[in-house]
C-alpha positions as CSV (number, residue, x, y, z in Angstrom):
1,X,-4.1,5.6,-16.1
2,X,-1.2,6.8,-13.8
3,X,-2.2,7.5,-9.8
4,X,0.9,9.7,-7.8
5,X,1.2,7.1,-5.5
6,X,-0.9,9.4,-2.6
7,X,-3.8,9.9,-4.6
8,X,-3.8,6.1,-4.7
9,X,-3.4,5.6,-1.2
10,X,-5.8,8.1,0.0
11,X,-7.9,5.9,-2.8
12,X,-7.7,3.0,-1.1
13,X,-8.2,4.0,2.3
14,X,-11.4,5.9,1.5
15,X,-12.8,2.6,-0.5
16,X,-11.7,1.1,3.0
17,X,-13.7,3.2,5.0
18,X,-10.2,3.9,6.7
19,X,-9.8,7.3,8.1
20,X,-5.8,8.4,8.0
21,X,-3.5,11.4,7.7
22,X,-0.5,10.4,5.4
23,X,2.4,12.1,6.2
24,X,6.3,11.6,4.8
25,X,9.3,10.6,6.3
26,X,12.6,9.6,5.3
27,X,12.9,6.1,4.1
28,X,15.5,5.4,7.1
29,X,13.5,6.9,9.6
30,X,11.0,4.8,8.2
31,X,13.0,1.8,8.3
32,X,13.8,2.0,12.0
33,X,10.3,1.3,13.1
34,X,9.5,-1.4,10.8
35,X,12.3,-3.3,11.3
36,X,11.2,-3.0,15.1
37,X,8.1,-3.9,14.3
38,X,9.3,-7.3,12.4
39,X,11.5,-7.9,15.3
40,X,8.6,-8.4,17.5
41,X,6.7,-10.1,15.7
42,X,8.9,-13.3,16.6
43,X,8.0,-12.9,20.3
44,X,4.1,-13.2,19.1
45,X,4.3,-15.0,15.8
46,X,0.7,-15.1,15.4
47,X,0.7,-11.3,14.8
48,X,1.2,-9.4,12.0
49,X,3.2,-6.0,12.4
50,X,1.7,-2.7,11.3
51,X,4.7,-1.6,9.0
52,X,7.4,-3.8,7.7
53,X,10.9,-2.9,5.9
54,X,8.8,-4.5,2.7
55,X,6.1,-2.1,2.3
56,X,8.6,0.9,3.6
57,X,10.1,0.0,0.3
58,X,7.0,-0.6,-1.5
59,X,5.8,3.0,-0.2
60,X,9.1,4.9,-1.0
61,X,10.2,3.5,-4.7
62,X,8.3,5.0,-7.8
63,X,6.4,1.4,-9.6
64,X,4.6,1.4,-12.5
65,X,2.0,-1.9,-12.9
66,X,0.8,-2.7,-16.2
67,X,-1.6,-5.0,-16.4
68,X,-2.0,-5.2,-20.5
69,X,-0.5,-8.7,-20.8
70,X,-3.7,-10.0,-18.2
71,X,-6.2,-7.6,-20.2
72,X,-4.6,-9.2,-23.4
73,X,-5.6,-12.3,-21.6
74,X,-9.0,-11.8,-21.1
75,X,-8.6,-10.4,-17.4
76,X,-11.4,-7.7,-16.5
77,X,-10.4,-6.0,-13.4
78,X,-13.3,-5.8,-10.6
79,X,-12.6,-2.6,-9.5
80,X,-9.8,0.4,-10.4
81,X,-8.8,3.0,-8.5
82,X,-10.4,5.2,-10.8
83,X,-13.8,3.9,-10.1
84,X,-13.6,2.6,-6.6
85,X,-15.9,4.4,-4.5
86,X,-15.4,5.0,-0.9
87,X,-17.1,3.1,1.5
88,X,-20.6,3.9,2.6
């Protein structure tokens, strides 16, 4: 079943127990700050940055999974985002 990529988000978060405001900005604007953010991770390599130019892309380009070749398989998913519940 197809999510708009904010309803999936805000899907995830809420089954996170995570509490956030999701706004939009440009993908360069975007890009700025994450590739900031990757920059300092090499001064303190044992942290991971908050945004990176990866998920920036991930976040800004339309995807479509499909998952019927693993189903095909045999693969069960756990959990969807249609039935994952938010955290209690």
């Amino acid at each position: 079943m197809p999510f708009p990529r904010e309803a999936a988000i805000r899907r995830v978060l809420d089954a996170h127990g995570v509490r956030a405001r999701i706004g939009h900005v440009p993908r360069p604007i975007a890009c700025g700050p994450a590739g900031a953010a990757e920059s300092l991770e090499r001064w303190r390599p044992h942290t991971t940055p908050g945004l990176t130019r990866y998920a920036v892309d991930q976040l800004s380009d339309s995807v479509v999974l499909d998952v019927s070749r693993a189903r095909s398989r045999g693969w069960t998913p756990r959990q969807t985002l249609a039935t994952c519940a938010p955290a209690g």
